[in-house]
C-alpha positions as CSV (number, residue, x, y, z in Angstrom):
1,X,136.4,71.5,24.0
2,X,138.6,72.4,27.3
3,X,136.6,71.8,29.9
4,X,139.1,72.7,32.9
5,X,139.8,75.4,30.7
6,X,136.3,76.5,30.2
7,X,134.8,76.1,33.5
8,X,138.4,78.5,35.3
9,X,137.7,81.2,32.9
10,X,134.1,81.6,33.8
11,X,134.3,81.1,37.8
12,X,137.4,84.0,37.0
13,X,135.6,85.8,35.3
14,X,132.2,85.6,37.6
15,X,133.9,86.0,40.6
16,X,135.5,89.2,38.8
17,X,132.0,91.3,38.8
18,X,130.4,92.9,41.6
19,X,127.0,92.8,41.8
20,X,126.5,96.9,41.4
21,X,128.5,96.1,38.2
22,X,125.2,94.2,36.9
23,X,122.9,96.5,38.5
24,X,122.4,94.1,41.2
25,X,122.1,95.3,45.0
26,X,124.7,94.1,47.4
27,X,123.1,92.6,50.9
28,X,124.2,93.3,54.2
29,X,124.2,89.4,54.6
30,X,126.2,88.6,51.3
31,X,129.8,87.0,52.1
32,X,131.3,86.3,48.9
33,X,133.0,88.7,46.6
34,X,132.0,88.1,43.4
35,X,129.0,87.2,41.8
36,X,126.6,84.1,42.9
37,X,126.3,81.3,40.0
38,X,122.5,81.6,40.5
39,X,122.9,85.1,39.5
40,X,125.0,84.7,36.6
41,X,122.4,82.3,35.1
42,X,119.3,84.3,35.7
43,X,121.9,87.3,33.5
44,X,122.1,84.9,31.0
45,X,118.6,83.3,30.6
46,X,119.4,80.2,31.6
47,X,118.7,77.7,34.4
48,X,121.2,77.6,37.2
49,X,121.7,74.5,36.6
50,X,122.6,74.2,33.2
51,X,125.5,77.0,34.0
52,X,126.7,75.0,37.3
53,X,127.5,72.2,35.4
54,X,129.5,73.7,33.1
55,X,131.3,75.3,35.7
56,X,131.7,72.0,37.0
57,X,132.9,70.5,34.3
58,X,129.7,68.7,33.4
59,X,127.0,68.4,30.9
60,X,126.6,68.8,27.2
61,X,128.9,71.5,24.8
62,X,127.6,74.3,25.3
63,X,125.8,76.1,21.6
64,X,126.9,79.1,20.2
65,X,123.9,80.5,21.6
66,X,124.8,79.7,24.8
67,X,127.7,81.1,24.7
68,X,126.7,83.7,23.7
69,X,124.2,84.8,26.3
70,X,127.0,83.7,29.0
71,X,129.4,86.3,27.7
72,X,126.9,88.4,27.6
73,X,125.6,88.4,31.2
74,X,129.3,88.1,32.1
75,X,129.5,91.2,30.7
76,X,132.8,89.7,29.0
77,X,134.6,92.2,26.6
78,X,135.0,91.3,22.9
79,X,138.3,89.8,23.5
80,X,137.1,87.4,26.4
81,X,133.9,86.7,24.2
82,X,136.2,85.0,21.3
83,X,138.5,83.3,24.2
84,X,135.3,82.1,25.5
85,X,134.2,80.8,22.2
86,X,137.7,79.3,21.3
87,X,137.9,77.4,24.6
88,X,134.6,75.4,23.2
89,X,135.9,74.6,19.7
90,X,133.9,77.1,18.0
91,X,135.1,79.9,15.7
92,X,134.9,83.3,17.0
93,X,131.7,85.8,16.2
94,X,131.9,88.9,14.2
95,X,132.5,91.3,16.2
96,X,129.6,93.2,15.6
97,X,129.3,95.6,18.7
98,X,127.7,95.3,21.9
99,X,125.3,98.3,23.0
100,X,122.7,97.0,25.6
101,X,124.8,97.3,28.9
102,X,127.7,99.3,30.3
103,X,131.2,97.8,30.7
104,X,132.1,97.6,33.8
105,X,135.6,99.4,33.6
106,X,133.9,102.5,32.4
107,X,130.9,102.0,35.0
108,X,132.8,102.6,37.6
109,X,134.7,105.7,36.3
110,X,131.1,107.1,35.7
111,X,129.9,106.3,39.1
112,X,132.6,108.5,41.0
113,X,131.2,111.5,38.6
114,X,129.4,113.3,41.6
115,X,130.6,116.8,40.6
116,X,130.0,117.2,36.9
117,X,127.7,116.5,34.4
118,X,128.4,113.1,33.0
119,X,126.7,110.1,30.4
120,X,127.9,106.9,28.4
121,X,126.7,106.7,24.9
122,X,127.6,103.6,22.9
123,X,128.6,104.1,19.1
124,X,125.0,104.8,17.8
125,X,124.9,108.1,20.0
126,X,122.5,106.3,22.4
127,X,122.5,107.3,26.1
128,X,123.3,104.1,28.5
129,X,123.6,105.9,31.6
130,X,123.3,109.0,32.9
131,X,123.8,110.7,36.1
132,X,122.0,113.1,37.7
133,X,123.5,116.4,37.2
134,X,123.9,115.5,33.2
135,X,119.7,115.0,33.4
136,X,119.3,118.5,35.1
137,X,121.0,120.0,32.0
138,X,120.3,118.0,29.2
139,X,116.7,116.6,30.3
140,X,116.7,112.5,30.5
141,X,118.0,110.9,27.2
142,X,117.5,107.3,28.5
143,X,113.8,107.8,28.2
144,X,113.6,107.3,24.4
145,X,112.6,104.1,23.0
146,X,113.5,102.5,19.1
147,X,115.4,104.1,16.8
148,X,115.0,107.3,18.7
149,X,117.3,106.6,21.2
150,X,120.1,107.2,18.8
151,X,121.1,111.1,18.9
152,X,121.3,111.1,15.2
153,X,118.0,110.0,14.4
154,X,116.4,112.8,16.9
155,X,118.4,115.2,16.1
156,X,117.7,115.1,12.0
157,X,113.7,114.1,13.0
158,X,112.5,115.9,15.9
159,X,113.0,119.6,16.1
160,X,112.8,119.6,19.6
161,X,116.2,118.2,19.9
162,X,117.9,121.5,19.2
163,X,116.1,123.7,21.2
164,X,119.1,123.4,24.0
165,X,121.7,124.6,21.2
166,X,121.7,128.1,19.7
167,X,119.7,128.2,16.1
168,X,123.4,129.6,14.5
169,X,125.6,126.2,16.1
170,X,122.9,123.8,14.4
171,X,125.0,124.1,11.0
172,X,127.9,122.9,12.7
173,X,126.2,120.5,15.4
174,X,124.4,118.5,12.5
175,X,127.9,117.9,10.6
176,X,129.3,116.5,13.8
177,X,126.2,114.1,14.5
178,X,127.0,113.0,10.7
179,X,130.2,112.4,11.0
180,X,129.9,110.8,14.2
181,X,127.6,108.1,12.5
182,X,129.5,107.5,9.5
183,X,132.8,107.1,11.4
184,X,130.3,104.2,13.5
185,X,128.9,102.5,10.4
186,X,132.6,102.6,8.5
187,X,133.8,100.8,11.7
188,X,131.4,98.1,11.1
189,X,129.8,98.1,8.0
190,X,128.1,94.8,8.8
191,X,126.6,96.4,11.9
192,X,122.3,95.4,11.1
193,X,121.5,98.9,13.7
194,X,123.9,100.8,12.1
195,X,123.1,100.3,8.7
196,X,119.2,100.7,9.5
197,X,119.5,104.0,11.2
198,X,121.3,105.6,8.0
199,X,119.2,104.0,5.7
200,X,116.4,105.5,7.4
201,X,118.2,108.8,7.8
202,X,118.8,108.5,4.4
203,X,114.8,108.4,3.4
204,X,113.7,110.7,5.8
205,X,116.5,113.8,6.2
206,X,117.2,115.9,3.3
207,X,119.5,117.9,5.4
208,X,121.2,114.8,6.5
209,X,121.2,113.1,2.6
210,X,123.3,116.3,1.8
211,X,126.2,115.6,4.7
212,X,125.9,112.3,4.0
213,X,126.9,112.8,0.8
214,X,129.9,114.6,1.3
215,X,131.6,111.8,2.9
216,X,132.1,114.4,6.5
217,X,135.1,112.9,9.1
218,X,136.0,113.8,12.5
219,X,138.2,112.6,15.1
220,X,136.6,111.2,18.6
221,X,136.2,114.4,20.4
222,X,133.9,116.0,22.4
223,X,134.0,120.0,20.6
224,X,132.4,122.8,23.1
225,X,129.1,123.2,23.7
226,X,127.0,126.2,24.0
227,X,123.7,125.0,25.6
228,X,120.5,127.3,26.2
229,X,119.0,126.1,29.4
230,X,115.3,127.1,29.9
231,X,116.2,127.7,33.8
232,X,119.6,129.2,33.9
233,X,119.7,131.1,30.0
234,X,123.5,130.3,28.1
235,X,126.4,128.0,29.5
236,X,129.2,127.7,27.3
237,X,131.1,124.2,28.4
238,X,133.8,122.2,27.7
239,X,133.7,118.3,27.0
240,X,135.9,115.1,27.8
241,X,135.7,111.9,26.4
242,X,136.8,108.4,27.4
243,X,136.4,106.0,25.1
244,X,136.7,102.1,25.8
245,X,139.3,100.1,24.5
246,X,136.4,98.4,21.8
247,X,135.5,101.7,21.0
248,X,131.8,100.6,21.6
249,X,131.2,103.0,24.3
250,X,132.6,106.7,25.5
251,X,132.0,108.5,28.9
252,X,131.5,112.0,28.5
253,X,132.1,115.0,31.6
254,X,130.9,118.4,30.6
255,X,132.6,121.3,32.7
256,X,132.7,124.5,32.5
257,X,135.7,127.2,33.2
258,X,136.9,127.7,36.7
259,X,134.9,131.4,38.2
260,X,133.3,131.7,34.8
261,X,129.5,131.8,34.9
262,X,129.2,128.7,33.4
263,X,130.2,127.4,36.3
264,X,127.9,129.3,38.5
265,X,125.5,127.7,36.3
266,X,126.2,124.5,36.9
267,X,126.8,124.7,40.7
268,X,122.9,126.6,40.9
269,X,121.5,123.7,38.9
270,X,123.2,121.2,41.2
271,X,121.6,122.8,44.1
272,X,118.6,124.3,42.9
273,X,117.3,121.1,40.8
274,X,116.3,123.0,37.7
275,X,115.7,120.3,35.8
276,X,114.6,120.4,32.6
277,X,110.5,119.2,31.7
């Protein structure tokens, strides 16, 4: 175990974050850049002092579990995570990926997304943020709870998740939610959340069973969307994706042509707030 090492790369790495990149609110009165150790702790469930003195150089080795919960309320990528556990003498995790908060890198792309419609989904199809103008057109997808936060699963269980999309673009929309999962679970085929979802998929969906079956690929894209909006009628729009360098989460902007009604669309939703109940 390093310990210089060890306790450099996590005052780095903690005075790397901001606190809006933890969802924490910055204070007229705070002074110091980064992030306090106090805060760090209470992001990793542990006492402040237990982190302090390994910052310090102090204390006992640090578990696997421990390290652990500090890479994840350092919001550490994958790559920093197995540093993190090398530093300690331990062998690194399988990389298995991480879904319950947003990296910071693509956080702050997202949060300069004022004009368009914009979420992050993480590799299950589950929505981890989304900003305002994407809830006026697509209704609030960070609402669901369990397995029904993952597109896939509403979209092959719930019949109310296709009411946006025209009946003749489900064919072609359910394909693409099928491939998108298999391309997830082939990534990680150890993945516990992965593997649960299509198991129960599998069970429940005859319709997905069938496209499951034939084995569907498709490349990381975002294809066009034709979305029936119970305020506005039809908007056909376009989609990009960024996708983070784990390829655990992707940031998608939905536009629409420049003049075309689409636009118009958009712009009267953005002013008029007809949000979707």
């Amino acid at each position: 175990m390093d310990r210089v090492e060890l306790a450099d790369f996590l005052r780095t790495r903690r005075e790397a974050l901001q606190p809006e990149d933890v969802g924490l609110l910055r204070t007229r009165r705070r002074r110091i850049g980064g992030l306090r150790r106090e805060e760090v702790a209470a992001l990793s469930n542990m006492s402040t002092d237990y982190y302090s003195r390994i910052e310090q150089q102090r204390g006992p080795r640090p578990s696997e579990q421990m390290l652990a919960a500090i890479a994840q309320g350092l919001r550490l990528t994958l790559d920093e995570r197995d540093h993190l556990f090398r530093l300690v003498g331990y062998a690194t995790p399988q990389r298995v990926a991480r879904t319950d908060h947003v990296n910071p890198g693509m956080l702050a792309i997202f949060q300069r997304m004022e004009d368009s419609p914009a979420q992050i989904i993480n590799h299950l199809g589950e929505t981890l943020a989304q900003n305002r103008y994407s809830t006026l057109l697509i209704g609030d997808q960070t609402r669901h709870a369990g397995m029904a936060r993952a597109l896939a699963y509403r979209w092959f269980t719930d019949p109310a998740e296709r009411k946006l999309f025209p009946a003749e673009d489900h064919a072609r929309h359910s394909r693409t939610v099928a491939a998108q999962l298999r391309g997830a679970h082939g990534r990680d085929l150890a993945d516990p959340r992965t593997g649960a979802l299509v198991n129960t998929l599998l069970r429940t969906s005859k319709e997905f069973a069938e496209i499951w079956s034939e084995h569907p690929v498709i490349g990381r894209y975002c294809e066009p969307k034709r979305i029936n909006h119970p305020r506005v009628g039809s908007l056909d729009l376009h989609g990009q994706s960024l996708i983070d360098p784990d390829q655990s989460q992707i940031l998608t902007v939905f536009t629409a042509s420049p003049g075309s009604e689409g636009q118009e669309k958009l712009q009267f939703l953005a002013l008029r707030g007809g949000q979707l109940v």
